[in-house]
C-alpha positions as a Python dict, from the first residue, in 0.01 Angstrom:
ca = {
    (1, 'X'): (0, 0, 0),
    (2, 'X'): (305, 142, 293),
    (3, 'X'): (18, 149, 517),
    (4, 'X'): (-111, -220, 433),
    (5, 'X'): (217, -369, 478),
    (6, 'X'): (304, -169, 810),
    (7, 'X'): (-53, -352, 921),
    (8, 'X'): (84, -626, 810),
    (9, 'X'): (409, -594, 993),
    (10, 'X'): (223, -469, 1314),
    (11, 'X'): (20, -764, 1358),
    (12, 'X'): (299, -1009, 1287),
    (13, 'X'): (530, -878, 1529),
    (14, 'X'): (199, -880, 1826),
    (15, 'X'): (129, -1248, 1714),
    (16, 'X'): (506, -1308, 1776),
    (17, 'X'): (507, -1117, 2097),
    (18, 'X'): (239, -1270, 2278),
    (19, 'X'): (394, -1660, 2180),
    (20, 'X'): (552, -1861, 2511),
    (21, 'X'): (889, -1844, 2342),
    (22, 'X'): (917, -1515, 2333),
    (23, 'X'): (727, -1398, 2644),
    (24, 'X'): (894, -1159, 2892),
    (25, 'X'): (1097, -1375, 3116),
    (26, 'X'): (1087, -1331, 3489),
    (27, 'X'): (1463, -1257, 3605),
    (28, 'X'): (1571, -1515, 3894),
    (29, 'X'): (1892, -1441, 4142),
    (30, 'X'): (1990, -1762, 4249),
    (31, 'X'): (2314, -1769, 4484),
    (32, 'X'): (2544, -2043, 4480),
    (33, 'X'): (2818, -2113, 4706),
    (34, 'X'): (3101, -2262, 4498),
    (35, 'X'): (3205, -2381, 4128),
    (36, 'X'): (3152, -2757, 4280),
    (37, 'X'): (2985, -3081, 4188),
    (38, 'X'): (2711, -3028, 4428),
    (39, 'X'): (2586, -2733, 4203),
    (40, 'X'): (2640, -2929, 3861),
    (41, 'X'): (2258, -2984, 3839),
    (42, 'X'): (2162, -2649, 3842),
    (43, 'X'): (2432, -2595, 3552),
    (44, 'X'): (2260, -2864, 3373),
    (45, 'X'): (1941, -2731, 3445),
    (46, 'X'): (2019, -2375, 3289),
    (47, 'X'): (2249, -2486, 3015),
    (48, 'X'): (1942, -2707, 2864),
    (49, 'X'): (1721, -2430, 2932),
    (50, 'X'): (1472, -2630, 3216),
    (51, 'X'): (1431, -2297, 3370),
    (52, 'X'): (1319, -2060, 3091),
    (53, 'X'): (1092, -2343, 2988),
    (54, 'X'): (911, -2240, 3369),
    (55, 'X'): (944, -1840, 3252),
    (56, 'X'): (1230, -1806, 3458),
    (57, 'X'): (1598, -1564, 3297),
    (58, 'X'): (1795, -1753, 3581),
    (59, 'X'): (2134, -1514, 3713),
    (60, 'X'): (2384, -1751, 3928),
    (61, 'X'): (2554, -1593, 4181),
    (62, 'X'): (2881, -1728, 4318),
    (63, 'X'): (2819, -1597, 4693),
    (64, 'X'): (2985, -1794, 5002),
    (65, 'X'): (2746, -1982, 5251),
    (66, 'X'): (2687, -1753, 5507),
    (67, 'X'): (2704, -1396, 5292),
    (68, 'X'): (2462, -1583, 5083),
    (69, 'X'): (2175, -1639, 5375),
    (70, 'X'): (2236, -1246, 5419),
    (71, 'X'): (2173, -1239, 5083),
    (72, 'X'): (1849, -1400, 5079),
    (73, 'X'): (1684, -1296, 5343),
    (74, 'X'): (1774, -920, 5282),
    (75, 'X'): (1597, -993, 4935),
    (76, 'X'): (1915, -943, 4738),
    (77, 'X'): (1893, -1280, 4561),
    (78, 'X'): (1560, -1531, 4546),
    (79, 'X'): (1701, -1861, 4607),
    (80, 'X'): (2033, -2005, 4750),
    (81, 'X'): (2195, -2337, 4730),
    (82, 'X'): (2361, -2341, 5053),
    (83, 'X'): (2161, -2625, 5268),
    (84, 'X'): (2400, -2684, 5521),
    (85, 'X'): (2393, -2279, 5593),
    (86, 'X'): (1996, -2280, 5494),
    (87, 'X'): (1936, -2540, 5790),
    (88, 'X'): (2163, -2370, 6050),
    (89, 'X'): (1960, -2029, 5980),
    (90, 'X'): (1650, -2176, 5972),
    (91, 'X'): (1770, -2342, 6356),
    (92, 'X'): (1898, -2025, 6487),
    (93, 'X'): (1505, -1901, 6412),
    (94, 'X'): (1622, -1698, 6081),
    (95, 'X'): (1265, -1709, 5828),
    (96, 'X'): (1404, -1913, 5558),
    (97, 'X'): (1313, -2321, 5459),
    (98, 'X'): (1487, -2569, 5277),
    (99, 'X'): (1222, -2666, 4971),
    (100, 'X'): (1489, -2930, 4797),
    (101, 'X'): (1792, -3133, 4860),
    (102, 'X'): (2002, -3246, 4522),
    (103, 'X'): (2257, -3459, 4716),
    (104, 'X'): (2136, -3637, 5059),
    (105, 'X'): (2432, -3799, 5162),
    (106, 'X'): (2770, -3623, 5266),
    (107, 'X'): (3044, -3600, 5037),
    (108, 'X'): (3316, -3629, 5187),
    (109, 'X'): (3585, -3881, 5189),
    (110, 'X'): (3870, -3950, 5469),
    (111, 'X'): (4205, -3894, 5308),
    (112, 'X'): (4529, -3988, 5414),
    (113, 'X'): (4910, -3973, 5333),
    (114, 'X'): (5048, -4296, 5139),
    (115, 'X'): (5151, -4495, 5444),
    (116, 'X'): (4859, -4440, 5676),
    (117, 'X'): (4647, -4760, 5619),
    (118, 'X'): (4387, -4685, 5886),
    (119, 'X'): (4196, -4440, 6051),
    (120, 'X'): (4435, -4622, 6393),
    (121, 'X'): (4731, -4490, 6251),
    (122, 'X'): (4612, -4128, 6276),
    (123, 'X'): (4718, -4175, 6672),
    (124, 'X'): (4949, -3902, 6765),
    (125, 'X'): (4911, -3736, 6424),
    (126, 'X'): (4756, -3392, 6254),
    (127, 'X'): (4473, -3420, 6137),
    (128, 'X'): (4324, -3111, 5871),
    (129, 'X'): (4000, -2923, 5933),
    (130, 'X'): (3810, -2650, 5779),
    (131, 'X'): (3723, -2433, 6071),
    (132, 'X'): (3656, -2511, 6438),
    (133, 'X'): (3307, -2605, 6541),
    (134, 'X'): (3193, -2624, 6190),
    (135, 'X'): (3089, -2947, 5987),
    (136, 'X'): (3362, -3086, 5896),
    (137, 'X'): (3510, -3044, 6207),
    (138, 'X'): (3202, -3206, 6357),
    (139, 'X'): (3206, -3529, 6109),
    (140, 'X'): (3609, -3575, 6164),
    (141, 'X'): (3576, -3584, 6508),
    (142, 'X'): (3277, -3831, 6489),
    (143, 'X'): (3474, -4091, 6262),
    (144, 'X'): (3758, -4107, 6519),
    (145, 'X'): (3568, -4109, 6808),
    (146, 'X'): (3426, -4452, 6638),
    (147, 'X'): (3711, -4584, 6563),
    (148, 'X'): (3860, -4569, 6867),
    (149, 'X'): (4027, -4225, 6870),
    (150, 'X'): (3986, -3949, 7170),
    (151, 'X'): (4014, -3568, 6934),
    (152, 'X'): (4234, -3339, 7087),
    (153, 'X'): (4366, -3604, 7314),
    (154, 'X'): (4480, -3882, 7052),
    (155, 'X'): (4503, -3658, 6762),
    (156, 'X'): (4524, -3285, 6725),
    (157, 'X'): (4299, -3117, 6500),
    (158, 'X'): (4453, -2839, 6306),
    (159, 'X'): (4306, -2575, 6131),
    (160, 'X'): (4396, -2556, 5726),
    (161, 'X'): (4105, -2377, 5630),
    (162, 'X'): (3955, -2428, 5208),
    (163, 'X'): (3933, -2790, 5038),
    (164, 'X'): (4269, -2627, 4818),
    (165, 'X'): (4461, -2535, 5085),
    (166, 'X'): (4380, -2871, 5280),
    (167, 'X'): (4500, -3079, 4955),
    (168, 'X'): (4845, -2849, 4985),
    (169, 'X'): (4882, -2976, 5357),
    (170, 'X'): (4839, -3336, 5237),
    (171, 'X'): (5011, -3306, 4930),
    (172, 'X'): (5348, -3138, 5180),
    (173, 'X'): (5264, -3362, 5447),
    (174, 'X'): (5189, -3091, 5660),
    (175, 'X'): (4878, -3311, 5815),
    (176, 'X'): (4837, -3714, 5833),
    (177, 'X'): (4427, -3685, 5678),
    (178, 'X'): (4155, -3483, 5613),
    (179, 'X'): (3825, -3463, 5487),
    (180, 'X'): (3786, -3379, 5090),
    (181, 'X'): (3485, -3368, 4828),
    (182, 'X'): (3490, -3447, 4466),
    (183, 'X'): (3689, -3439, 4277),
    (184, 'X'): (3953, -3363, 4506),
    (185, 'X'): (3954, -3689, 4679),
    (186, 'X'): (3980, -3860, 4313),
    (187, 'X'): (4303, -3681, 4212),
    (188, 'X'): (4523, -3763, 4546),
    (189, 'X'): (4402, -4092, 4505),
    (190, 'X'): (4541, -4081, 4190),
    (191, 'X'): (4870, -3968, 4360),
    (192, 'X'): (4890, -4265, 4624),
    (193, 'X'): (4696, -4107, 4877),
    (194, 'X'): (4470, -4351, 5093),
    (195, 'X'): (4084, -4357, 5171),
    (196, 'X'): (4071, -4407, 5521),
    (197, 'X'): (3622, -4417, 5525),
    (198, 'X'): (3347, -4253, 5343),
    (199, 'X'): (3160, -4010, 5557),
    (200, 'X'): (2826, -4180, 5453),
    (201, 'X'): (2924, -4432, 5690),
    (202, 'X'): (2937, -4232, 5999),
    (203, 'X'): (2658, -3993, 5895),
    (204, 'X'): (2345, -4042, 5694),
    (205, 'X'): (2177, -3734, 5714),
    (206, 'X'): (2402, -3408, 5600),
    (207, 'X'): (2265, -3245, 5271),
    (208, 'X'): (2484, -3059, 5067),
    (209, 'X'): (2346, -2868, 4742),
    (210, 'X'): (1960, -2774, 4754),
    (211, 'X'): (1730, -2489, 4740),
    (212, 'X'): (1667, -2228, 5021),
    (213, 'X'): (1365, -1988, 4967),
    (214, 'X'): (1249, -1756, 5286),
    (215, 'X'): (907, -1781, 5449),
    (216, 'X'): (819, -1528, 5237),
    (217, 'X'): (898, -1613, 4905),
    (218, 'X'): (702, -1973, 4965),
    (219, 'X'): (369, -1790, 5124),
    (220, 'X'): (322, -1529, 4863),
    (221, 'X'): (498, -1669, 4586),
    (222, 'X'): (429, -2009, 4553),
    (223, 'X'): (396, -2109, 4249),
    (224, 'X'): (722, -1926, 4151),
    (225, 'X'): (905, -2189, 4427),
    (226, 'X'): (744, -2452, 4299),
    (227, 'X'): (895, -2372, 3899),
    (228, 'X'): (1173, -2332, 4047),
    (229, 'X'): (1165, -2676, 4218),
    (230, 'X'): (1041, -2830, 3915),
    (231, 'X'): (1331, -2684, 3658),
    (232, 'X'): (1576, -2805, 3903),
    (233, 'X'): (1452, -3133, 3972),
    (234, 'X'): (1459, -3175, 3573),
    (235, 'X'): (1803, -3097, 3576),
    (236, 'X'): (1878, -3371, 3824),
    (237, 'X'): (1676, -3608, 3617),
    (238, 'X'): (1856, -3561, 3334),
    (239, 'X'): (2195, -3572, 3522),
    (240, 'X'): (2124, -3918, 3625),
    (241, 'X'): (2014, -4046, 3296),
    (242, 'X'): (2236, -3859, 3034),
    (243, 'X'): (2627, -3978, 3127),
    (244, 'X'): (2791, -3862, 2837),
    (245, 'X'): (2690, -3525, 2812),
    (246, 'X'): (2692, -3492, 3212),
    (247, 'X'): (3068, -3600, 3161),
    (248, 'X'): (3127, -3334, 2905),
    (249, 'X'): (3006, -3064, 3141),
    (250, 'X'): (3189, -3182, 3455),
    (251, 'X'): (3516, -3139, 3232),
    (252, 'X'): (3415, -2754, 3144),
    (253, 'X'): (3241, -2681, 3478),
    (254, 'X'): (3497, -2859, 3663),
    (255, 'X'): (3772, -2773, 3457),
    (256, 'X'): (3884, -3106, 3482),
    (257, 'X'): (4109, -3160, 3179),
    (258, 'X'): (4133, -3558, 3177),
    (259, 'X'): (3776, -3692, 3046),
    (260, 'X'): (3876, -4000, 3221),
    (261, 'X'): (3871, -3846, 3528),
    (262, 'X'): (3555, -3626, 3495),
    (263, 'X'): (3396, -3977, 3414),
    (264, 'X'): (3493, -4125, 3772),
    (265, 'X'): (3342, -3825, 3924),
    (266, 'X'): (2996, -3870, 3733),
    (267, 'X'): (3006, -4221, 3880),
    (268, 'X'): (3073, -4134, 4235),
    (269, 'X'): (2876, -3817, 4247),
    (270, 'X'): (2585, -4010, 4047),
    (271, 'X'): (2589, -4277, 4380),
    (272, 'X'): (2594, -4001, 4597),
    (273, 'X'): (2285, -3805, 4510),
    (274, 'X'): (2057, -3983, 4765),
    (275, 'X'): (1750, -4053, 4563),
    (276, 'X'): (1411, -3880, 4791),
    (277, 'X'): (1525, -4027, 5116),
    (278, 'X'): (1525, -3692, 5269),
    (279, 'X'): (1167, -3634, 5259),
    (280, 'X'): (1136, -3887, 5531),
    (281, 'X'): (1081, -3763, 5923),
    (282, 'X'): (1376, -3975, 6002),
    (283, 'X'): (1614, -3800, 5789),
    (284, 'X'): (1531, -3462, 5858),
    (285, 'X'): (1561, -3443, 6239),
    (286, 'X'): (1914, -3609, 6188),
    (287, 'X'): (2023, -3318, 5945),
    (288, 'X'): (1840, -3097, 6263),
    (289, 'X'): (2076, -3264, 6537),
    (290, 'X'): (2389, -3265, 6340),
    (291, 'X'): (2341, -2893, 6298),
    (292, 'X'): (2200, -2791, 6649),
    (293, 'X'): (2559, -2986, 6771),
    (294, 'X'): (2756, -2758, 6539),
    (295, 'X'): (2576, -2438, 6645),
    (296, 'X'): (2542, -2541, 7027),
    (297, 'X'): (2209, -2570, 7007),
    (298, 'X'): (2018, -2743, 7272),
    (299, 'X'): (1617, -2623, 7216),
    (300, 'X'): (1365, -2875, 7038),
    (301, 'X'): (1350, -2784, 6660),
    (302, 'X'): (1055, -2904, 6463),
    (303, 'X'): (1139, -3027, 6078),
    (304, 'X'): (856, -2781, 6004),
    (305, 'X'): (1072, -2495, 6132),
    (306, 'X'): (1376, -2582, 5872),
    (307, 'X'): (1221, -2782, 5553),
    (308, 'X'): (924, -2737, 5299),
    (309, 'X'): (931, -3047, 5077),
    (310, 'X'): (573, -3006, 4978),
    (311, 'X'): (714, -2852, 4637),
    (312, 'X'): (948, -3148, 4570),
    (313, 'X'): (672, -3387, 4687),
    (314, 'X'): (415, -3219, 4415),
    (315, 'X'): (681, -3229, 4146),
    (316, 'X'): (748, -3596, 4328),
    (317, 'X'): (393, -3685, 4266),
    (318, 'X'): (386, -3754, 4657),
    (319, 'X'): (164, -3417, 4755),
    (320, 'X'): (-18, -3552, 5053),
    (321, 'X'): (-240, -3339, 5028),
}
């Protein structure tokens, strides 16, 4: 009779085993380069369990832009979120492709003390960067130059260095304006602080939050990329059509205390996504330019060289092929 029952037992327990649910997962190292907005899809895409449904046990990093390409292409993680640092490795010749962009457009919003009306008024004034040469650097000098403004000649750029540390030199008038991302912008506008333009404006193509793979990974992996792709893209989907809940996790994500608040930056993150723009030629050598500026780069760079949206445009339903 034991022996029945431990049959019994035995065969349950290899039924059980061999079900999808509780199948060996594969273990995923994906690196991500802040505790930001930009990477709230991915949250959403773990916490409702998009990737697991793909066979995926998905570990988030928190790794910084740069240490993070290291990262990936020295094999130490599988995926990275970075796309800003994905496209200027992939232009300096490094073997790694963007396969998906969450948010299209820039983030960033020109912020200035109380009295500063317009980007005019900056004339003669400090104006806060990140780093020198870099992006933001880049864009801030592009939104003066159209409005009228020599950089370095009729403002001086200084460097402050993180998004924190730049809200401390507005906040103590240390610099006139500076670039910010959500929700940053939100609460010194809450404070008095002015919008001076939206970077959109100025620039149309400058991703930031995707998926970076290496040449690798997508040629003898791919159907692991395109899961990947897939669990994320769900995760974006149900970002943009689940507010409430969205809300809820910006506030615990974010940290962001006031639900009021988290719900303005749903709303302007939500308009800033981008939709599939960036699969278009168009789009793609701007992001290229942009970069090869930043870097000093003057050699022709194919789109092939620094995207691979045939995963997003299967998941799309666009495959050309």
């Amino acid at each position: 009779m034991r022996k029945k029952i431990t049959g019994i037992f035995t065969l349950v327990f290899l039924i059980l085993a061999a079900s999808p649910a509780l199948a060996q997962l594969k273990k995923i190292r994906f690196s991500t380069t802040s505790i930001a907005v930009t990477e709230l899809q991915f949250r959403i895409a773990q916490l409702k369990g998009f990737y697991r449904e793909e066979g995926m046990d998905l570990e988030t990093l928190l790794i910084r832009g740069a240490v993070g390409m290291q990262a990936l292409i020295g094999g130490s993680v599988d995926y990275a979120s970075a796309a800003g640092a994905t496209i200027a490795a992939a232009v300096r010749g490094a073997p790694v492709r963007l396969v998906l962009i969450v948010n299209s457009k820039p983030q960033f919003d020109f912020v200035a003390q109380p009295d500063i009306k317009s980007i005019q008024q900056l004339q003669g004034k400090l104006i806060g960067i990140s780093s020198r040469g870099g992006a933001v650097d880049l864009l801030t000098q592009l939104i003066l130059s159209q409005n009228g403004l020599t950089p370095h000649k009729d403002a001086t750029l200084l460097v402050i260095g993180t998004p924190e540390e730049m809200m401390i030199a507005l906040r103590t008038g240390r610099i006139a304006a500076g670039l910010l991302s959500l929700p940053r912008q939100l609460i010194l506008y809450r404070e008095g602080f002015n919008k001076l333009a939206y970077s959109w404006d100025y620039l149309a193509s400058y991703p930031s939050g995707g998926i970076g793979a290496t040449e690798e990974k997508i040629k003898k992996n791919p159907a692991e990329v395109l899961a990947f792709v897939r669990a994320s893209l769900k995760g974006v989907q149900y970002f943009t059509r689940n507010r409430a809940e969205s809300v809820d996790i910006i506030s615990k994500y974010l940290g962001i205390k006031d639900i009021s608040l988290a719900g303005e930056v749903y709303d302007l993150q939500l308009s800033r996504v981008g939709g599939i723009s960036y699969l278009d030629d168009a789009w793609m050598r701007g992001a290229i330019d942009f970069t090869k500026k930043s870097l000093g780069v003057t050699k022709e760079i194919p789109p092939s060289q620094v995207f691979d949206f045939s995963f997003a445009e299967k998941v799309l339903g666009r495959s050309k092929n």
